[in-house]
Structures are given as C-alpha cells and as structure tokens.
C-alpha positions in Angstrom: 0.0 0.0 0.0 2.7 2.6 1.0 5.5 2.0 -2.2 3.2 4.1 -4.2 3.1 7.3 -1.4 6.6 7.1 -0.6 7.9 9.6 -3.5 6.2 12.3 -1.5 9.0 12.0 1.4 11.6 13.1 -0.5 11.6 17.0 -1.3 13.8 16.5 -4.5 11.1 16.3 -6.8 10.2 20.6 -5.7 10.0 23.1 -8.5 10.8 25.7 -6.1 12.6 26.7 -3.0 11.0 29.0 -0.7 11.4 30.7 2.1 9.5 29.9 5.4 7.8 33.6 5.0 6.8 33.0 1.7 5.4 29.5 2.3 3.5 30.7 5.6 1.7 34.0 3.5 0.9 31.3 0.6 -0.5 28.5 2.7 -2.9 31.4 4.9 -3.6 32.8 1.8 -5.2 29.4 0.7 -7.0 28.9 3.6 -8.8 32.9 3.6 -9.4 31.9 -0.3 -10.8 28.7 0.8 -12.9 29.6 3.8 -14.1 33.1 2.6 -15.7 31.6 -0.6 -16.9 28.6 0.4 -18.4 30.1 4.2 -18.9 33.5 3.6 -20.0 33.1 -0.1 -21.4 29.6 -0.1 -19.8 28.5 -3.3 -19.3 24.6 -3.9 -15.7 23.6 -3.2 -14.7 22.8 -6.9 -14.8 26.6 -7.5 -13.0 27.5 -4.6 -10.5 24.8 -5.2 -10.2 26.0 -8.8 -9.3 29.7 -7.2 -6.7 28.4 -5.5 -5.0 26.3 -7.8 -5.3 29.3 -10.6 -3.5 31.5 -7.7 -1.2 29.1 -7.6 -0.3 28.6 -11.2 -0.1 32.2 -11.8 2.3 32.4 -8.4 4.0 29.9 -10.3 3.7 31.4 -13.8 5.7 34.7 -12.7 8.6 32.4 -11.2 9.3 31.3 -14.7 8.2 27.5 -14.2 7.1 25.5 -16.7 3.2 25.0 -16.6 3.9 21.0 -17.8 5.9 20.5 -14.9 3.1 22.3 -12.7 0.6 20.3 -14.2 2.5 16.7 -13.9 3.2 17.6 -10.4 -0.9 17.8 -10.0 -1.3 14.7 -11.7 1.2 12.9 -9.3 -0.9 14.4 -6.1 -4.1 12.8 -7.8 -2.7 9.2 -8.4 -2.5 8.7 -4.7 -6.0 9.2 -4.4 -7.1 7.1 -7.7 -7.9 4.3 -5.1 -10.3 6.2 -3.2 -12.1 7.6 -6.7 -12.1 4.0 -8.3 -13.9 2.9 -4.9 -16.3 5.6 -4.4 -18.0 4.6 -8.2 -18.2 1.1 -6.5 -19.5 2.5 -3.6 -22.1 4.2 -5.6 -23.7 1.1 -7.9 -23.4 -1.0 -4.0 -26.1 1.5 -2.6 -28.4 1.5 -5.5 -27.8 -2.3 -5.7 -28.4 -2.4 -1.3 -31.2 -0.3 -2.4 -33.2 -2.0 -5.3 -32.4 -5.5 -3.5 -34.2 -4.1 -0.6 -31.2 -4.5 2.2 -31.2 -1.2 3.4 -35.0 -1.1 3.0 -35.2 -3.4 6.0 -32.2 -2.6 8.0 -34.8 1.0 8.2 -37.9 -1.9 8.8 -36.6 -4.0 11.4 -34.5 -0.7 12.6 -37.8 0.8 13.6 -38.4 -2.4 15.8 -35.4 -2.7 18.0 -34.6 1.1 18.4 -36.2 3.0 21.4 -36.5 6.6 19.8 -35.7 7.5 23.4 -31.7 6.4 22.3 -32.2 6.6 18.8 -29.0 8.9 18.4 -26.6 6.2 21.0 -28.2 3.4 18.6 -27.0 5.4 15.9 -23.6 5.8 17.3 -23.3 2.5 18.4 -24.4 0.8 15.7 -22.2 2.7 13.1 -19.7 1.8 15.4 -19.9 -1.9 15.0 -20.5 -1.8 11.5 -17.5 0.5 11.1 -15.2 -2.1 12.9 -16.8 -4.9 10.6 -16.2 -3.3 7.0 -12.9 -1.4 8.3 -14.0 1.2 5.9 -15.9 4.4 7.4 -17.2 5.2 4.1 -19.4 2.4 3.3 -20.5 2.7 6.6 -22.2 5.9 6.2 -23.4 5.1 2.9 -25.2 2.2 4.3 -26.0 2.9 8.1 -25.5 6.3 7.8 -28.6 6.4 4.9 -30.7 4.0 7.0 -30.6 6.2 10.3 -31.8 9.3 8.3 -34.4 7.3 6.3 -35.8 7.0 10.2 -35.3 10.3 11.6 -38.5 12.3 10.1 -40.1 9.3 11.9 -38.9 9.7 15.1 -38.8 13.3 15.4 -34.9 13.5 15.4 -32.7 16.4 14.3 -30.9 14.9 10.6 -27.8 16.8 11.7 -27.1 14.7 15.1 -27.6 11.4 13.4 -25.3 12.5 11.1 -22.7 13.5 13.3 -23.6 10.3 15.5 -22.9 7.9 12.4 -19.9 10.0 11.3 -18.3 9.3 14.8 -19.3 5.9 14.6 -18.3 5.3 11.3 -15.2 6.8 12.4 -14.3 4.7 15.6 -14.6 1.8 12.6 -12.1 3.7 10.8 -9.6 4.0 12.9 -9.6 0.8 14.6 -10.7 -2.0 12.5 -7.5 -3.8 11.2 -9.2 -3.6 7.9 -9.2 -0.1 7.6 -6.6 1.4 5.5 -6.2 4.5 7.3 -4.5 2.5 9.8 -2.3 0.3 7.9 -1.1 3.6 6.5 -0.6 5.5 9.4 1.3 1.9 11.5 3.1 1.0 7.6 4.4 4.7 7.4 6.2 5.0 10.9 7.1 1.2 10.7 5.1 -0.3 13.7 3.1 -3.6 13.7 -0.7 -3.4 12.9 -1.8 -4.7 16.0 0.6 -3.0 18.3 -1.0 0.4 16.7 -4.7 -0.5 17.6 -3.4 -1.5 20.8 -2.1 1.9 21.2 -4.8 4.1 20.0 -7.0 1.9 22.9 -6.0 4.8 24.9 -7.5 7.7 23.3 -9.6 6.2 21.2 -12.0 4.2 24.3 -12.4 7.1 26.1 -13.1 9.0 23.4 -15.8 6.8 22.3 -17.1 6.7 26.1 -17.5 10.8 25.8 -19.3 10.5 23.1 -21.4 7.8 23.9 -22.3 9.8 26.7 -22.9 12.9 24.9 -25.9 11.1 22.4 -27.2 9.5 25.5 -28.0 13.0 26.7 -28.7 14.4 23.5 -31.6 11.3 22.5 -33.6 12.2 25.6 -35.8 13.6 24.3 -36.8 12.2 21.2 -40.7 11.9 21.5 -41.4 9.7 18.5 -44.7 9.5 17.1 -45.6 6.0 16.7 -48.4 5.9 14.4 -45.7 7.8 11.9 -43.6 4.8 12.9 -46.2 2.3 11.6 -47.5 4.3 8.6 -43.4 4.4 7.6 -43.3 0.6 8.3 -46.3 -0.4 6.0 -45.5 2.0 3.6 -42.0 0.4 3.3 -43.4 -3.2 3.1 -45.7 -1.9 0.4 -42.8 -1.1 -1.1 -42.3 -4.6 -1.5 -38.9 -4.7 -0.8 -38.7 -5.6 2.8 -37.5 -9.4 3.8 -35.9 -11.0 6.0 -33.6 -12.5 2.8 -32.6 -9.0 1.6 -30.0 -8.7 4.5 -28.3 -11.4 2.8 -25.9 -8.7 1.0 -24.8 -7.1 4.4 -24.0 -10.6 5.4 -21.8 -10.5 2.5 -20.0 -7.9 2.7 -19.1 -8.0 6.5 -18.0 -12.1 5.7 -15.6 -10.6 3.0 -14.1 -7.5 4.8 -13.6 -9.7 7.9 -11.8 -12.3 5.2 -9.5 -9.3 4.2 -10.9 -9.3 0.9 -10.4 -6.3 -1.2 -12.7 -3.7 -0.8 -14.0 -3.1 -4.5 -14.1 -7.2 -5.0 -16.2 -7.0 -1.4 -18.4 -4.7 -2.8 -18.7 -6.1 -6.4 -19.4 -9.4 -4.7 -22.2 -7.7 -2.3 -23.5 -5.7 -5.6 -23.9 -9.6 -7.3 -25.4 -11.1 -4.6 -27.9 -8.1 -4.5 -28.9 -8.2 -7.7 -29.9 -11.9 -7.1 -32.0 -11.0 -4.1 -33.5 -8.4 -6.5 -34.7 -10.9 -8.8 -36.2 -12.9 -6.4 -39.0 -10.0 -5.5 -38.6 -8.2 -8.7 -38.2 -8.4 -12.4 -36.5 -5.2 -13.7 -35.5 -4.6 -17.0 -32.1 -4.7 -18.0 -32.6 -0.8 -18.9 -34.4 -0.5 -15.8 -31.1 -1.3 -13.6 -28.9 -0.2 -15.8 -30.5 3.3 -15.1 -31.0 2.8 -11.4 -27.3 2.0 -10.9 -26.5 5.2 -12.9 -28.5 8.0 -11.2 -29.2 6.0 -8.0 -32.6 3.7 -7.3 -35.8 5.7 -8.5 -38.9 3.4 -8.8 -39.3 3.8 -4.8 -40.1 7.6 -5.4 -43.4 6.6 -7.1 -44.4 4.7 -4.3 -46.7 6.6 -1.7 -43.2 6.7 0.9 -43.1 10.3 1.2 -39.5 11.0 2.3 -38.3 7.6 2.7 -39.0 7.7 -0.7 -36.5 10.4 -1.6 -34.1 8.4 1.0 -34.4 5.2 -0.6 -33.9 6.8 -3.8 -30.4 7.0 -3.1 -26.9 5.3 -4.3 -25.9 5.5 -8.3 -22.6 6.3 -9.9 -24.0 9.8 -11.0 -24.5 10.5 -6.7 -20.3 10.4 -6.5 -19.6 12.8 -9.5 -19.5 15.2 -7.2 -16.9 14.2 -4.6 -14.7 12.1 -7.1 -14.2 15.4 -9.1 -13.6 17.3 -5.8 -11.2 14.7 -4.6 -9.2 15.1 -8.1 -9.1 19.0 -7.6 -8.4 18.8 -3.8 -5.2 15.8 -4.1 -4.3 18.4 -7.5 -4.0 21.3 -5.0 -2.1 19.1 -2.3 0.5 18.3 -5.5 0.8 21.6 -6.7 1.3 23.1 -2.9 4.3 20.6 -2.5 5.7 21.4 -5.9 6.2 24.8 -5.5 7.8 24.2 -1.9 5.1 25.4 -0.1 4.5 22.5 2.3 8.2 21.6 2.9 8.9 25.1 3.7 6.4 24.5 5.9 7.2 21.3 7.3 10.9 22.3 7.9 9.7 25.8 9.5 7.9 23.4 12.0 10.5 20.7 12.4 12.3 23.8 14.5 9.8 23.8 17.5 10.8 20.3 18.6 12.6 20.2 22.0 10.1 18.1 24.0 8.1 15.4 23.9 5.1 17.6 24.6 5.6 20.0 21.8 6.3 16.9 19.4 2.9 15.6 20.2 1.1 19.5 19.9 3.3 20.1 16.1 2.7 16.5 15.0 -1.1 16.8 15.0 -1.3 19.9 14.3 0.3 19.5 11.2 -1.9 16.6 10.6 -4.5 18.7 11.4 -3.4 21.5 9.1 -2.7 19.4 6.2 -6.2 18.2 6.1 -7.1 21.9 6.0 -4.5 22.8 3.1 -5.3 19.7 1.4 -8.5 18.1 2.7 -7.1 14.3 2.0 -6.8 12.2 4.9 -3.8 10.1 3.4 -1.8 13.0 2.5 -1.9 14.1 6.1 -0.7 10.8 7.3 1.9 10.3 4.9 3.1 13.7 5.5 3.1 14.4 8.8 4.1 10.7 9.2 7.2 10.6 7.3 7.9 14.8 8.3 8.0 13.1 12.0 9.0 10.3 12.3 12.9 11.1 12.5 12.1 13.7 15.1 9.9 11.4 17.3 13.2 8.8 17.1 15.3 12.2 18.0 13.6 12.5 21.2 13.3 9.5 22.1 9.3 8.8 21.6 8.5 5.5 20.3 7.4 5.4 17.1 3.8 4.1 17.6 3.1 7.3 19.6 3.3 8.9 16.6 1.1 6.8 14.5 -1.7 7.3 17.0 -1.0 11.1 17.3 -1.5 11.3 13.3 -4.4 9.3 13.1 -6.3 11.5 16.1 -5.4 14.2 14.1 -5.8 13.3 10.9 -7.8 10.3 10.3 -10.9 11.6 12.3 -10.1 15.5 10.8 -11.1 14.7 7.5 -15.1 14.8 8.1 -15.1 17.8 9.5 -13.3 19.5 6.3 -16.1 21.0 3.8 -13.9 20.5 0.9 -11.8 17.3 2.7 -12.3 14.3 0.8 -14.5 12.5 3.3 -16.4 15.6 3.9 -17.6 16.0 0.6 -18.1 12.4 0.2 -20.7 12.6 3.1 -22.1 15.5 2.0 -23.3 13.5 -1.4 -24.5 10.5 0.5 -26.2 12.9 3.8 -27.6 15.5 1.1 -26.2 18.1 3.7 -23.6 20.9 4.6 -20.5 19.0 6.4 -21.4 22.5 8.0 -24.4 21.1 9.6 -23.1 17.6 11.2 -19.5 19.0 12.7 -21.2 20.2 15.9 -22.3 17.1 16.8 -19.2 14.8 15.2 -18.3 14.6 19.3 -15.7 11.6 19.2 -13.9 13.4 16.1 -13.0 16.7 18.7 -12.6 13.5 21.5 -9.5 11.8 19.9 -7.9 15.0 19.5 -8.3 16.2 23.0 -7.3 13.5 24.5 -4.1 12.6 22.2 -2.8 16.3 23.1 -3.8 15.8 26.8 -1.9 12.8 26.9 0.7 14.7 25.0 1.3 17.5 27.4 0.9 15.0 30.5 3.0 12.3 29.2 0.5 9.5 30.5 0.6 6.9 28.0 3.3 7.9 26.1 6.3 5.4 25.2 9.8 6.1 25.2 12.8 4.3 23.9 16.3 4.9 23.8 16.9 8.6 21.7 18.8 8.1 18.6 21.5 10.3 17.6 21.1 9.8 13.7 20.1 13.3 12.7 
C-alpha cells in the first residue's frame, strides 16, 4: 500500500525553494481563499479549489516555471488518491444495488423495531460503530447505516444533523480501529510499527473518546418523543414497497463475511452488488434498462411509491451521486500536489521541524500539522503520509517511540477529515447525507474527542512510550 506514497518524502522532486515567509503567507492565503468563498459566499468547493489552484499557477507562472511540470506535479498528487475515486464509483452502484435489492429497506424496517426513539441517536452511534469495525472502511458505513438512520429520523422526530454527526463518529471509531481499515495500515506501515501493536495503542484515546461520546448522544436522545403511528404508517408503507424481507439482509452478510476475510474492498463490494442483484430478482423483475438506469442515477422506482420522504431516502446510491466528490477529490489531491511542488509544504514542514525540543511540543506540532494538512489539502492520506514521514525522525530524536506517533497522526488526521467541507470525506458525506458538512460538525463529538485527548496525553506524558533517543540526525 505505501511503495506508491513514498515519492512524497523526498523534497527532490520541488519546482521551487522557498522561504519559510513566503510558504507561511501562501498557505494562509489558501485557507482565507478557501474559507471566505466557500463560508462566507457559499460557493461549492470545486470553485474555490479551482481559485486556489489558478492563484497558484499564476504564483507559479511569474517564477518562470514551466506550466507541464506544474501540471504533472498535480497529476502525481491525484494518483495517490485514484484508489479512493475507483472505490467511491463502487461505492455508488453497491447503494443502489443495497437499495433495489431491498437491504437497506429493511435494516430501516426491522430498525424501527429494535430502536427506542428514546436512544435513537446512542443506537445510531453505536451501531455505526460496529459496522465501522466490521467493514474497516468508514465510508461504506455511512453510505449504508449512515442512509438508514436518516431514512428513520422524520419518523422519530430527530434532528438529521445529530444522526449524522452520530454515524460520522461511529463510522469513524470503525475507521480507525478495524484492522481492515486502511487509514491505519497507512498511518502503522508509514512510521514502521506492527498493525496490531498500533490499535493497541490508540486503545488509549480512542475508548475514552468513544465513552464521551457515547455519553454525549445518551443525553442528547432524551428527548426524542417519537410519534408511533408515523412509525407504523413508515413501516407499512416500506413493506408496500415490496422490498422488505428477511432474505434481503443477505448482502450485508456479504459484505461483512468478506471485509472480515480481508478481501479487497472493490471485489467485497462487487461481490455484495452480485449477490444483490440476485435477491432483486427474487421479489422483482427489472428490465435490464431499468437497472442499468438505477445503478447510474441512484434507485428511483421507490419515489413513485406513496413513501413520502423515505422515498427520496431510498432513492439514493448510483454512480452519478459520487460525481461530485470524485471530481472534488481530483481537484483537492491536485492542490495538495501543486502546494508541495512549488515548496510550499516543505517550507512548511521544515519551519515546523524547529519547534521540537520536547516530547510535549512533538505531540502538539505532530497533529497539528496533521490537522493542518487536512485543511491545506483536505485528503486524509496525504496528512498521514506527510506528517508521518515529516516526523517520524524527530519522534526517534527525542526518544518517543514510534507508535506514539502513528496514533498522534491518526487522532489528528484520520478523524479530521469529516469535518473539512472541501476534505475528501467531507464531501463524500455531504453527497451521501444530502447536507452541509457545516451542519453535522457540531455534533461529530468523538472526532473533537481523539484529539483532545491525544494532546492531553501529550502534554501529560501518560501513556506515552519512550525508547532509547537516537542520535542519527
């Protein structure tokens, strides 16, 4: 996984040199650009991103370098992000196909049963949670559970936003500690450490921060007065639907057997989509026109069906929904090339490097340039890779074991990303939520959680490892 990222440790492959200064005014620049346009004016990120990367060019332009060099640089950026855009168009034909099958259907059925609206947000969290850690992969968690909860919120009388942010954290918990994810074979693979020893590790922030937040939805589902005739009237209207049975869980099944098998994600999720379209065809006859349409611009047929708004939610999924964030992951990954390519993030880097002296300020400048990588480039991999490998020789300096890096990194950048409106996850959820990351960050609790509590132990020391300092550098 990491041969292909390692070209951006190196800084030889820089078109420019520049001062710390410089690299500081360009990189705030960026972010005014960035946060004025997309806040204040409420464009869509692509545009904003565009601005940028235009600034850039011409900041490049009048220092004489060659726009094919600029533009190759971009191009590099994107290809460590192809996997994610290949795997969101998969992601996209496995909800129409969890759709049209009728899994997620009756996950929202037989959800209705078991849930209490009193705890519906906790049974949000704590489901995505579970799920998260089963696939390994926070995204298809959202896409699935994440759609499921909100197809249930009018229902219960619950505010969209906190589910959201409830699933998000959930999802995210998955993220960061199933041994399937690949946010954290990056982040262990990157500063060297075993797999296992790194979840082991994150254990410490990572429980506690899931307790908080637990706690927080607890309070927050109080008082969710549910309205159960609406409950009923959703629950025959989605077995009218005809696509509620007990069978058409199969696919979940599925894909939770072949994640916890370590099978590839997009041959998981092609394997999930075939099985899905088998259970289709056991309650439904579609044309061959008919799916190939659905698994373009998403499931339809459900919206003729008297299912109100669950009939807008179940009409979700296609490969046209993730146009959207693929393009904005291609612009965002082409701004994170371009910014190291003209030397603005190892200026940056190196200006940062300079604050080391103690363990405590290692921890603070670690994640927050994870943090502020995910800002500049809104990809959670490049923050990894870059604060990893910017790092991990200083961590050894000071004689900080390794693996207390890997977990500062991921609770600053992992769990970062969501909360980024133009960040690849952000936007990602934004397609699948239909809403503003704007909206969700409030209540994304165990996303602030990790972070507090990796600089708390940071400053305090408690749980951090040492080893011997090595006098390489």
């Amino acid at each position: 996984m990491t041969d292909k990222h390692i070209h951006h440790s190196h800084h030889d492959d820089t078109l420019l040199t520049l001062s710390h200064a410089q690299a500081i005014v360009i990189a705030i620049s960026a972010i005014i650009i960035l946060g004025v346009t997309m806040i204040a004016w409420g464009f869509v990120p692509h545009l904003s991103l565009l601005l940028v990367i235009l600034g850039l060019l011409m900041f490049g332009f009048s220092r004489r370098i060659a726009f094919d060099d600029m533009q190759e640089r971009m191009i590099k950026g994107v290809s460590t992000g192809m996997g994610a855009i290949y795997l969101f168009s998969f992601i996209g034909l496995l909800v129409s196909a969890l759709m049209m099958s009728g899994a997620i259907p009756t996950l929202i059925y037989y959800g209705f049963n078991v849930l209490s609206p009193q705890m519906f947000y906790l049974s949000a969290f704590i489901l995505a949670s579970v799920i998260g850690v089963a696939l390994g992969s926070g995204f298809t968690t959202c896409a699935t559970v994440g759609v499921a909860f909100l197809g249930m919120t009018e229902a219960f009388n619950a505010n969209p936003a906190i589910v959201a942010g409830a699933v998000v954290s959930g999802a995210l918990f998955g993220d960061k500690m199933s041994p399937l994810s690949d946010t954290t074979s990056i982040a262990a693979s990157i500063v060297g450490i075993d797999l296992f020893d790194h979840i082991k590790n994150m254990m410490y922030t990572t429980i506690p921060a899931w307790l908080i937040s637990a706690v927080v939805f607890f309070v927050l589902s109080g008082d969710g007065g549910a309205d159960l005739a609406d409950v009923a009237v959703l629950q025959d209207s989605l077995v009218a639907s005809g696509l509620v049975h007990g069978y058409a869980l199969i696919p979940f099944v599925v894909l939770i057997a072949l994640a916890v098998m370590r099978v590839n994600a997009i041959y998981a999720i092609s394997a999930t989509i075939a099985v899905s379209l088998i259970i289709t065809y056991i309650h439904s006859s579609p044309s061959l026109a008919e799916l190939g349409g659905w698994f373009f611009t998403g499931y339809k047929s459900a919206e003729g069906l008297e299912l109100g708004d669950v009939g807008r939610l179940v009409s979700r999924g296609g490969l046209e929904s993730m146009f959207f964030s693929q393009l904005l992951v291609i612009l965002a990954l082409s701004l994170g090339g371009l910014l190291h390519a003209l030397g603005v993030l190892p200026a940056l880097l190196s200006a940062i490097r300079h604050l080391l002296t103690r363990a405590s300020r290692a921890v603070l400048t670690a994640s927050l340039t994870a943090f502020g990588v995910n800002f500049l480039v809104g990809e959670q991999y490049l923050s990894l890779l870059l604060s990893g490998n910017t790092f991990a020789p200083e961590f050894k300096r000071l004689g900080l074991h390794p693996k207390n890096l890997a977990r500062t990194i991921e609770d600053s950048g992992t769990v970062i990303n969501p909360l980024v409106p133009w960040g690849v996850y952000g936007v990602f959820l934004t397609g699948v939520f239909g809403m503003p990351v704007l909206d969700y960050v409030p209540y994304a609790v165990f996303c602030y959680g990790c972070l507090f509590l990796t600089l708390f132990f940071g400053f305090t020391g408690i749980t951090i490892t040492r080893v011997e300092p090595t006098q390489e550098t």
